[in-house]
C-alpha positions in Angstrom: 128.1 143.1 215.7 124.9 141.6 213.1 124.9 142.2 209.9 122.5 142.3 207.9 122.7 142.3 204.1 119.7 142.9 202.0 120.1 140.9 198.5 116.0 141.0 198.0 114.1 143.6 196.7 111.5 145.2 195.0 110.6 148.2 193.2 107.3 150.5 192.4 106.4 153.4 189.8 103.4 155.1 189.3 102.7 158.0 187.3 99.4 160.0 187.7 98.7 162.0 184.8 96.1 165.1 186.5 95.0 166.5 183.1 92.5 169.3 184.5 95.4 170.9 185.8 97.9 169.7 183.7 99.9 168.5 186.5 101.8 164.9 187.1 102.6 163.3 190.1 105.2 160.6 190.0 105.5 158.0 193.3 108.8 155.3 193.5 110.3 152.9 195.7 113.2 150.9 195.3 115.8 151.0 192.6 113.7 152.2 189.6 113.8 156.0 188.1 111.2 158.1 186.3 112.0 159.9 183.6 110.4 162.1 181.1 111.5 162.5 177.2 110.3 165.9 176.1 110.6 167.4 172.7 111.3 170.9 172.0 111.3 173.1 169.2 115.1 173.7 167.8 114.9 177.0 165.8 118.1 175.4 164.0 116.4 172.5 162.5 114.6 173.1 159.8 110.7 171.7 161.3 112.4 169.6 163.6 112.8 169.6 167.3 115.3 168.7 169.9 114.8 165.7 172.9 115.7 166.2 176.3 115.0 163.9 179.1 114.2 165.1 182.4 114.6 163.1 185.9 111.1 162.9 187.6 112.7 160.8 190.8 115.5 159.8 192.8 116.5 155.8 193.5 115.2 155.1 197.3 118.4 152.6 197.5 121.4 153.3 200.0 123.3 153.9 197.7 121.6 157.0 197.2 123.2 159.6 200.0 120.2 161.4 200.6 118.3 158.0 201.1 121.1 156.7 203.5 120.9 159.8 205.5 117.1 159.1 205.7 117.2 155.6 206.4 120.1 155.8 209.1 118.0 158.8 210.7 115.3 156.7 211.0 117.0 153.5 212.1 120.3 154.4 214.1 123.6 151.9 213.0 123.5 151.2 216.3 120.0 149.4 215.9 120.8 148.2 212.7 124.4 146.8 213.4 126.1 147.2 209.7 124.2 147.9 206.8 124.6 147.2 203.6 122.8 148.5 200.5 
């Protein structure tokens, strides 16, 4: 059986900021994440705020289970011989 092993990479973000409509559109590949700090009002501090962060996207790496499922639907093992991620 081949193996194949990928040790190379890269990755991609971009963020589109649609200010009409107050909407944003986040696009990634690879290993990199998007995330968003946002502050809200604490009613327990006094004139401060509390910061949560919110995941805007998922890794697209293997070792992602959603991305394996994708990636093995899309290529079949038995194509691919073993794959490593």
């Amino acid at each position: 059986m081949t193996e194949y092993r990928n040790d190379k990479g890269s990755c991609a973000l971009l963020a589109l900021i649609d200010t009409a409509h107050k909407d944003l559109y986040v696009a990634g590949t690879g290993d990199c994440r998007a995330v968003a700090g946002v502050s809200e009002p604490d009613p327990d501090a006094a004139g401060g705020g509390v910061w949560r962060v919110d995941v805007l996207s998922d890794d697209q790496t293997g070792r992602n289970p959603s991305e394996l499922r994708r990636c093995v639907s899309a290529f079949p093992l038995s194509l691919l011989g073993v794959l490593w991620c």
